[in-house]
N, C-alpha and C positions, 0 to 999 in steps of 0.2 A: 870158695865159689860164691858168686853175686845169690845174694838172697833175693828174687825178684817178687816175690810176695808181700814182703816186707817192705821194699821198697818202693812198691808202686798204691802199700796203704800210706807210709808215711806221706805220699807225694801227694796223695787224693784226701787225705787229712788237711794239709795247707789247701788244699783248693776250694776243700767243700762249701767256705760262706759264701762268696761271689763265685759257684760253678754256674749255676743258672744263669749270672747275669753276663758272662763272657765267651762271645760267640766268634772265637776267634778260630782260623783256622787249626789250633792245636789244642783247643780246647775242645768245648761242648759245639762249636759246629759243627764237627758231622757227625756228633750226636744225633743232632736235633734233626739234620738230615737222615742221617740213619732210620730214625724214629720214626720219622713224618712217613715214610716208605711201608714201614714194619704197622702202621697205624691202617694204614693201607689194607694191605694182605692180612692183616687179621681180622677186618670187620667184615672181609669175605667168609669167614669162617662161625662155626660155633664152640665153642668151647664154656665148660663151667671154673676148672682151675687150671690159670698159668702161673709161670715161676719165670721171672725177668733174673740171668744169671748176671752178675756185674750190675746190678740194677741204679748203681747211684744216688743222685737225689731223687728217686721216684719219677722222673721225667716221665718217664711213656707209659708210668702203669700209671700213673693219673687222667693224662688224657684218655686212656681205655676206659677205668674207670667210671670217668664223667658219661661215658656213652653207651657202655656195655659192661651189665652188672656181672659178676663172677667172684671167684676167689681166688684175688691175686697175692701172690709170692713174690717178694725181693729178697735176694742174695747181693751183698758186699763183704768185701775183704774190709770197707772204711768204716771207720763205726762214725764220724763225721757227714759224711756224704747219706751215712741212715739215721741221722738225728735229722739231716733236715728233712729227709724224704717221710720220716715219722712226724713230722711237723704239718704237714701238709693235710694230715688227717683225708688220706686218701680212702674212701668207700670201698669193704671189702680186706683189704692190704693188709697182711703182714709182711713184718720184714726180720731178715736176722744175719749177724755176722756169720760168713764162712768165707770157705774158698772154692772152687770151680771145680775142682780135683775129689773133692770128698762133700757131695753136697749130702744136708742131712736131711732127707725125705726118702720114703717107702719107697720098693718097686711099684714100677709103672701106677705112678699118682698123678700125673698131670698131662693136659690133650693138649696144650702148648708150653712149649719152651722158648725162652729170646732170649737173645746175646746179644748185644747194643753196642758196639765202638767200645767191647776188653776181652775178644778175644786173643789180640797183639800182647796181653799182662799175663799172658797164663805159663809156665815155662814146663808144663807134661799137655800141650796139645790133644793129641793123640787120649789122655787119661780123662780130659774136662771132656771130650765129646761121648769117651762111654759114658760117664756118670749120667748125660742128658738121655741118652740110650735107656740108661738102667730105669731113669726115674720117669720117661714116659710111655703112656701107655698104649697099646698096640698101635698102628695106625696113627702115634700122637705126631702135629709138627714139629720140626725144629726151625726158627727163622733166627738166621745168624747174618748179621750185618759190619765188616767192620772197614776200616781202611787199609790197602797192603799192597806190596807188588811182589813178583816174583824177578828171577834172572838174576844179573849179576845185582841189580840196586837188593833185591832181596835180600840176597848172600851178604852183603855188602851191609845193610841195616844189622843182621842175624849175628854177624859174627865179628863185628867192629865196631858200628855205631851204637848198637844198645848196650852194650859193654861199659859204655861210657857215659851212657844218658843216666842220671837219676830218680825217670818219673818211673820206672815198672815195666816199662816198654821190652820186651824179648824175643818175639817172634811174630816175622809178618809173612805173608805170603798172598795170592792176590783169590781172584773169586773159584778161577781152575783148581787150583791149592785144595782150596777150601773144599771144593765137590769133590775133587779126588780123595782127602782127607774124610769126610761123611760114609763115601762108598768103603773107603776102606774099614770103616768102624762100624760098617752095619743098616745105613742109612738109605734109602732108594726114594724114588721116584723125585731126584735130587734136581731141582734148576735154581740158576743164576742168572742175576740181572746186576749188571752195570748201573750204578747210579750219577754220581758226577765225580770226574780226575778220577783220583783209585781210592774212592768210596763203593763198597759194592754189595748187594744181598744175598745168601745164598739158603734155599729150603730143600729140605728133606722131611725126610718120616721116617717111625718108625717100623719095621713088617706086620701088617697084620698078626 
């Protein structure tokens, strides 16, 4: 069986020196898209500690960072991609390897949670959105952002095409997906927004 944890750190291991600087469609573009959204709908908020799950190079807990003090958390599977994001000497920021499935923080520790363009790298779905469950606290957000479709191109990506990809790539599905996925893990007062082609956001909470 495809080891897709493994293989989507080796892939983001090669990427990590020029991640930043390539903004291509199958890269850090819709990233950055992603991002620019999620930079958005957080500075409506308050919060003291977030955890960026797939966090990368530090991308979006920096620009939070620079603008709204807190105690930010990054999680990667790439120990590459947190060499550079540790480089950046982000205010606030730790960061630390893991994986999405088994994150290593206390019950309900944190008032936001973000997912950035790798929720597609996770191959227990379902398992990575309790963990965010577990670790935030009453009432916390979840902002989960990634690229995906459903129907047959879904099926199609899910059970042929990533099969065959290298990068980590396992499971996509589009923003409906995603909210019915939230509710079904525990999630309410769940909406989605469309960003651009099948780039998309989707927020929840946790219940009081």
């Amino acid at each position: 069986m495809k080891d897709y944890v493994q293989a989507s750190r080796a892939h983001f291991n090669r990427q990590a020196a020029q991640y930043d600087q390539n903004t291509s469609v199958y890269y850090s573009g819709p990233a950055k898209r992603s991002g620019e959204d999620a930079i958005r709908e957080l500075l409506a908020h308050t919060y003291q500690r977030l955890l960026d799950v797939g966090c990368g190079t530090g991308w979006l807990l920096n620009r939070l960072a620079r603008v709204q003090p807190a105690d930010y958390h990054g999680l990667d599977v790439s120990e590459n991609m947190l060499a550079v994001a540790q480089s950046k000497g982000i205010p606030g920021a730790v960061f630390v390897r893991g994986v999405a499935d088994q994150l290593p923080y206390a019950d309900n520790y944190f008032d936001v949670v973000t997912c950035i363009q790798s929720f597609h790298h996770y191959p227990d779905p379902d398992k990575a959105m309790g963990e965010v469950l577990r670790v935030l606290k009453p009432g916390g957000l979840y902002l989960l952002s990634d690229t995906g479709v459903g129907g047959l191109a879904g099926w199609l990506d899910n059970h042929l095409l990533f099969r065959l990809m290298k990068s980590g790539d396992c499971h996509t599905e589009n923003r409906h997906g995603i909210a019915r996925r939230m509710a079904k893990n525990g999630f309410v007062s769940i909406e989605g927004r469309q960003l651009k082609g099948f780039i998309y956001t989707v927020t929840g909470h946790k219940p009081q």
